[in-house]
N, C-alpha and C positions, 0 to 999 in steps of 0.2 A: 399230847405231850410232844415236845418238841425232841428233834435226833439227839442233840445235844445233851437235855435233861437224862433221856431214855440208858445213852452211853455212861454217866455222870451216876447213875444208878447202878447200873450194871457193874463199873471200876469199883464201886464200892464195898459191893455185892459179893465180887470175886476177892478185891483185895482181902474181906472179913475173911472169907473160905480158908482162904491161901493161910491166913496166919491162923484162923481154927483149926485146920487140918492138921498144922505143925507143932503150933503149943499144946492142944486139948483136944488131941482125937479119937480120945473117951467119949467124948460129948457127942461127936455122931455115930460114932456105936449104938451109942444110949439113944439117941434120936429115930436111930433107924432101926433097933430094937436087934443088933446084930451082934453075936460074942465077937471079943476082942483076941485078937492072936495076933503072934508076932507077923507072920504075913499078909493081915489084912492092916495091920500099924504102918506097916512098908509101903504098901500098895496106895494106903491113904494119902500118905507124907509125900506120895511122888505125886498123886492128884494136887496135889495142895502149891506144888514147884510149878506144874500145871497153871493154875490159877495165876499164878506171880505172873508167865508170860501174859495171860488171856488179860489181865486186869491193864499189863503197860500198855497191850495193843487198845483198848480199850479206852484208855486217857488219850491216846493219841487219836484215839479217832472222832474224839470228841466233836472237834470242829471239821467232820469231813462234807463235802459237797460232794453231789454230781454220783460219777462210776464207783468213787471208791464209799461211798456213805451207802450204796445198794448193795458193795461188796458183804461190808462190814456186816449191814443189816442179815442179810442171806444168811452169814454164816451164823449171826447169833438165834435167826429162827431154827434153822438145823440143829445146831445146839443146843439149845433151851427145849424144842419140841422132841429132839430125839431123849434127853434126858427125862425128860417129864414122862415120854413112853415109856420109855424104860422104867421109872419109879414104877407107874400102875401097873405095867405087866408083873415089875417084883413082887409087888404088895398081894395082887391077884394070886401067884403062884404060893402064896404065903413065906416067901423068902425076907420080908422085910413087914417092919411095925406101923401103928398109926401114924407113927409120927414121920413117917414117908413124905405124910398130903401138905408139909408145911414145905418140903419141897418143891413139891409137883405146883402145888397151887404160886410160887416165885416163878419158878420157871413157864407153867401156861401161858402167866402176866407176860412176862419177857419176852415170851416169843411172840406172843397178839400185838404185842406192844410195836414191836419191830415189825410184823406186817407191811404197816402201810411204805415202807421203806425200800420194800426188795426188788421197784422196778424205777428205773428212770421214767418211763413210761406214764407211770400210775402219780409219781411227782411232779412229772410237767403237766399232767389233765389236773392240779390242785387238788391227787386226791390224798390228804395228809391225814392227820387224826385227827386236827381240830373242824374238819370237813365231813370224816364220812358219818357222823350222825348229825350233819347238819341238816334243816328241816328244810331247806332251798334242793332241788335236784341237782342234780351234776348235767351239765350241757355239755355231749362229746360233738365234735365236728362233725358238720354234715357232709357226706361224701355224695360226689354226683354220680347215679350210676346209667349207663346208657345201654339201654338196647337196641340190640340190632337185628331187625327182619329182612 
């Protein structure tokens, strides 16, 4: 999947949140199997104003190249993986419901997704996503090395 698509999914993604969070934030209560009170209704609504920024940064970065498309990527693996942690340690401690894994399992995708993005490095050697299960090897540059007696 291409940067483009990857970001293109993710705006979506967030934008959906952002306006779930604010119209129907019964719905992840009930999702996440968590009573509803006025301070977690707050706490939601502000994730959700959250989202609004993360969605425009997000459209915008659609078309990023180079420094800024490994930024972008970075911070949505941190993101997506630290959240996804945090789901299972919830779910693990019995703080949160099944319906946790319909999170964790979006955001795993997200952050695998954006992987292959996080280095210039790993972009210039071709190593993208429609490459690394390719059945051809990867040929890194041969370095000369010399010793001296």
């Amino acid at each position: 999947m291409t940067f483009r698509h990857l970001t293109l999914i993710s705006f979506l993604l967030s934008a959906l949140l952002c306006l779930g969070m604010l119209i129907l934030p019964s719905v992840f209560f009930w999702l996440f199997g968590l009573d509803q009170d006025v301070a977690a209704t707050v706490m939601l609504r502000r994730a959700g104003m959250l989202f609004a920024g993360i969605s425009i940064l997000l459209w915008g970065a659609r078309r990023a190249k180079g420094a800024t498309q490994v930024v972008f990527a970075r911070g949505m693996v941190v993101m997506m993986g630290g959240l996804a942690e945090l789901g299972l340690i919830e779910f693990l401690v019995g703080r949160t419901g099944l319906g946790s894994f319909v999170a964790i399992a979006i955001e795993t995708a997200l952050a695998i997704g954006y992987l292959p993005y996080i280095s210039t490095e790993m972009m210039w050697l071709g190593i993208l996503p429609s490459r690394i299960f390719a059945a051809a090897p990867l040929r890194l540059p041969e370095r000369q090395i010399r010793i001296r007696s």
